[in-house]
C-alpha positions as a printed Julia matrix, in Angstrom:
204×3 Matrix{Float64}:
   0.0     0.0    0.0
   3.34    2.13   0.78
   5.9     1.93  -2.06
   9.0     4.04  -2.49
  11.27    3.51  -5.56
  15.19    4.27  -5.53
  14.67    7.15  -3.29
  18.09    9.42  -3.24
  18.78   12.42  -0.03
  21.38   14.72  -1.32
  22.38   17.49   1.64
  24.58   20.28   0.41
  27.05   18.15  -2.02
  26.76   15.1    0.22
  24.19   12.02  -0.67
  23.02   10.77   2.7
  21.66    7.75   0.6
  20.33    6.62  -2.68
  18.45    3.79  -4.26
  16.45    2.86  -1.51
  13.72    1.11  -2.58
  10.71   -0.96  -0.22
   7.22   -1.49  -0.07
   4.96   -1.91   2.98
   1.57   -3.67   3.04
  -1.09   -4.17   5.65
   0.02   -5.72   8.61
   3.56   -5.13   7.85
   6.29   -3.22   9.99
   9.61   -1.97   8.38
  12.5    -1.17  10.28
  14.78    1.58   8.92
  18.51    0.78  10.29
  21.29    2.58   9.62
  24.53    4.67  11.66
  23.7     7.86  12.92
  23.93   10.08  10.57
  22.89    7.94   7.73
  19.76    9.4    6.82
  16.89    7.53   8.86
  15.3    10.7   10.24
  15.4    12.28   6.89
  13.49    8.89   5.08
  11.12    9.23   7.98
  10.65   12.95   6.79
  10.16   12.19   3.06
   7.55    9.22   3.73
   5.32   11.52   5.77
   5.91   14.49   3.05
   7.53   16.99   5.11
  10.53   16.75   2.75
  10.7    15.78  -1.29
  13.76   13.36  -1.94
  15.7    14.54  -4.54
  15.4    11.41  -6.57
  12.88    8.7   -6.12
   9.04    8.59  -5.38
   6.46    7.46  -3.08
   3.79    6.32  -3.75
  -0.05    5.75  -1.47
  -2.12    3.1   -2.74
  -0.5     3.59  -5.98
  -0.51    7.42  -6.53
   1.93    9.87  -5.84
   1.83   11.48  -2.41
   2.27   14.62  -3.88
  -0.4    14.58  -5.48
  -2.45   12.88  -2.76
  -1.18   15.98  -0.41
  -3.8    15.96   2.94
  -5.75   13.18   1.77
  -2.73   11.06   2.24
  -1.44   12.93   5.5
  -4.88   12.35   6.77
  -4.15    8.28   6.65
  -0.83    8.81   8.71
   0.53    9.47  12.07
   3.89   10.64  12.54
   5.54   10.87  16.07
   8.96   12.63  15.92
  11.75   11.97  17.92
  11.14   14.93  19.82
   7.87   14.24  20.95
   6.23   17.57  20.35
   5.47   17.78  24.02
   4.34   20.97  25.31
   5.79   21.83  28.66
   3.02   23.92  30.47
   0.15   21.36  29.48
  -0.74   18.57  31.38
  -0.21   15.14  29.79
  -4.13   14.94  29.51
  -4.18   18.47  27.79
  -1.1    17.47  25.5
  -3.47   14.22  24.44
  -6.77   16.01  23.79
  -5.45   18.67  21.56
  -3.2    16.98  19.63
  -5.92   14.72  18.67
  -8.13   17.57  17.92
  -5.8    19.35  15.83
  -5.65   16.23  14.23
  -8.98   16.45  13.4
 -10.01   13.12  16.1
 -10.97   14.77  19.37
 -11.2    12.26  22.45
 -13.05   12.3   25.18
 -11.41   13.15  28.25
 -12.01    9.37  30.14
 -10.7     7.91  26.78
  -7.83    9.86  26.81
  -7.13    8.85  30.23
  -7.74    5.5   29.53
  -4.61    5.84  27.05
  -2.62    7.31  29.62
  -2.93    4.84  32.12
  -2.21    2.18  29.45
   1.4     3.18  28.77
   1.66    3.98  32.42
   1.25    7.02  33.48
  -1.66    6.61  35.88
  -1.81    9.31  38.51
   0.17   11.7   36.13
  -2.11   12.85  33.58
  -3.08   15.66  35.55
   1.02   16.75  36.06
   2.25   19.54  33.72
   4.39   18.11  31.22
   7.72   20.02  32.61
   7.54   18.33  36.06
   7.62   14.75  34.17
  10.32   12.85  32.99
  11.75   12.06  29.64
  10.37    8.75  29.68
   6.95   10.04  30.78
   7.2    12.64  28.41
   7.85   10.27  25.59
   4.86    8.13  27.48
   2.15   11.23  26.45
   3.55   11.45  22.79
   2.81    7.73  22.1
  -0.38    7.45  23.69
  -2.01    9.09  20.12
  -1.46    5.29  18.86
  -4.21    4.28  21.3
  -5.92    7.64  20.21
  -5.88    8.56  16.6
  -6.87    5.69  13.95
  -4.74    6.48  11.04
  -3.78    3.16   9.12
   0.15    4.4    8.67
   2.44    4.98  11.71
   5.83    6.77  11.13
   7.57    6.58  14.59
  11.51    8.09  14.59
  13.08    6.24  17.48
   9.97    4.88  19.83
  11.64    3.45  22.19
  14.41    6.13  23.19
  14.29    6.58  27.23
  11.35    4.12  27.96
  11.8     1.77  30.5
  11.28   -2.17  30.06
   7.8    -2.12  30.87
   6.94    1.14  28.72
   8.81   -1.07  25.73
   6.32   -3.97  26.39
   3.44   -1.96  26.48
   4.16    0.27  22.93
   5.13   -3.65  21.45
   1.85   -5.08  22.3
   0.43   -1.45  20.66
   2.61   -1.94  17.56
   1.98   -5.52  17.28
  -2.43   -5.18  17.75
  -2.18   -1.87  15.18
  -0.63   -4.94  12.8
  -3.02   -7.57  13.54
  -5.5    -5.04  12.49
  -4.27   -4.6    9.03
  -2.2    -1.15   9.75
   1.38   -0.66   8.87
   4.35    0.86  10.37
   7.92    2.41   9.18
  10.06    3.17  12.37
  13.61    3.38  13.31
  15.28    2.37  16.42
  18.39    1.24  17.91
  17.08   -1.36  19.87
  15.56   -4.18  19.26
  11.68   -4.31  19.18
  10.11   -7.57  20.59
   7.32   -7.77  17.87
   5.11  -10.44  17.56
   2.89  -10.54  15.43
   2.76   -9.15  11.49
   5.67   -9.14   9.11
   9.01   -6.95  10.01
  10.91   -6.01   7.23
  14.17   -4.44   7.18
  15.69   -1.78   5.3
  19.07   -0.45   5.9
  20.85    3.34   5.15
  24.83    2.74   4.95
């Protein structure tokens, strides 16, 4: 359903990499790998359309995500490394309007609910500058549980989450596959995924 063709990422007079090539169907997960540096962020970038390769294309259900524009940004969810956080909301406020901006607005025991799944029960009420990292990175994720978007682009998941926080975004991952979704995400661990098929594409 997600098909990019000898993609090229030229920065200044450097090529970061070119010739990548993949495809990812329902109920598939693909893996960038790659040093740092390499180019995984900037792949990441170009699949959601926030940057244009400067060979290559990619392609939604066949057509061009160019020319798909919001219709095919509409069908994804991207969750940056950074976590777009903000630091005087509470987690619960960081939740409800980022899925209302994304045009899915959650009730406020449903986004709770979410919370408490990736455990951060007895927080959500905390402004986000008083919680950790890990937390932090806790309230970004929980739009998986939230927003039902049948692409997820997630740029390193797993950085600062503890063992139990990895189990509980795996068993997310792993039911979003079982339902027919797909994901592209890059990490330097390794995931404990179940269920689906993981695919691997590497930037050298």
């Amino acid at each position: 359903m997600l098909e990019a063709t000898q993609l090229e990422c030229q920065r200044g007079e450097k090529s970061l990499f070119r010739g990548v090539s993949f495809r990812v169907d329902a109920g598939t997960c693909l893996i960038v790998q790659g040093a740092n540096g390499s180019g995984k962020t900037s792949l990441l970038r170009m699949v959601c359309g926030l940057s244009e390769p400067t060979e290559g294309e990619i392609r939604w259900r066949g057509t061009s995500i160019r020319k798909l524009a919001e219709n095919y940004r509409n069908d994804l969810l991207y969750c940056g490394h950074a976590g777009a956080v903000k630091e005087d909301l509470t987690a619960l406020e960081n939740v409800r309007i980022t899925a209302a901006l994304g045009g899915q607005p959650v009730e406020e025991e449903v986004a709770r609910q979410a919370l408490r799944k990736l455990g951060l029960k007895g927080r959500e009420d905390l402004p986000a500058r008083v919680l950790s990292a890990g937390q932090k990175r806790r309230v970004a994720l929980s739009r998986l549980l939230l927003e039902k978007r049948p692409l997820w682009v997630l740029d390193e998941p797993l950085t600062a989450l503890d063992k139990a926080a990895v189990t509980a975004l795996c068993a997310i991952i792993d039911g979003h596959l079982q339902a027919g979704g797909m994901a592209i995400l890059t990490s330097h661990q390794d995931l404990p995924l179940t269920a689906g098929r993981i695919d691997t594409v590497r930037l050298d």
